[in-house]
C-alpha positions, 0 to 999 in steps of 0.5 A: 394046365396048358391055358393061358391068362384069359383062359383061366380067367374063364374057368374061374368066373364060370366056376363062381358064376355057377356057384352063385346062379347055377346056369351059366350062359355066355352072357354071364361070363361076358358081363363078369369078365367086362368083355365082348360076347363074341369074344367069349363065344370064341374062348368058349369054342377054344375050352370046349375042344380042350375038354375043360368046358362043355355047352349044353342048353345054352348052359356052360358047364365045367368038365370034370378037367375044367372043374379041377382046372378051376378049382385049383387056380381059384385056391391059388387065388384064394391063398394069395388074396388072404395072405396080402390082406391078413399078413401084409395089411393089403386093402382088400380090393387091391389084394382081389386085384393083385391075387387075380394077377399073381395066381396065373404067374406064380410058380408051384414051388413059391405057392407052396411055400406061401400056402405053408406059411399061410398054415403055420400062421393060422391058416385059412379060416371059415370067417376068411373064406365067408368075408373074401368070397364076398369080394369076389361077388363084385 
């Protein structure tokens, strides 16, 4: 993906930002991240020249990169934090919190692995994405 911690940490709260409220701006983005306004404006500059954001209106908006990007780190997440709560009994908000760190640093071949047992052991469930979507709106 070419982007550091924090900047997947961007794409992810502007992809469930805009899920949630449609426009993002960077006010948004800084009050869900728990950082600075500059800071974000600063990141934001950083992804715009990396194709994966783009700024129209005040609005910030994934590209079709930025998009993919987030997506998939957010599946990552999603199938880690389901895999630590349903089959290692993990308190939810821990889990929010250790799927949020483990999805930057695990490699594709332990995620794959992880996500074929999640699948073989009943997968991931409408009811789980409803209850852990949940979480994430914290």
């Amino acid at each position: 993906m070419s982007l550091r911690y924090s900047g997947e940490n961007y794409l992810k709260a502007i992809l469930l930002l805009h899920q949630r409220q449609g426009k993002v701006r960077e006010a948004d983005i800084a009050a869900s991240l728990k950082i600075s306004r500059p800071s974000v404006s600063n990141m934001v500059k950083k992804l715009v020249k990396k194709d994966y954001v783009a700024v129209l209106d005040n609005d910030v908006c994934l590209t079709e990169r930025g998009f993919e990007a987030a997506n998939r780190l957010y599946g990552r997440f999603s199938v880690i934090q389901i895999f630590l709560i349903r089959f290692l009994g993990i308190p939810a908000e821990t889990a929010r919190l250790d799927a949020g760190a483990m999805e930057h640093v695990v490699s594709d071949r332990t995620f794959e692995a992880l996500q074929k047992f999640v699948k073989r052991n009943g997968g991931v469930t409408a009811d789980d994405l409803i209850s852990y979507q949940a979480l994430d709106k914290r």
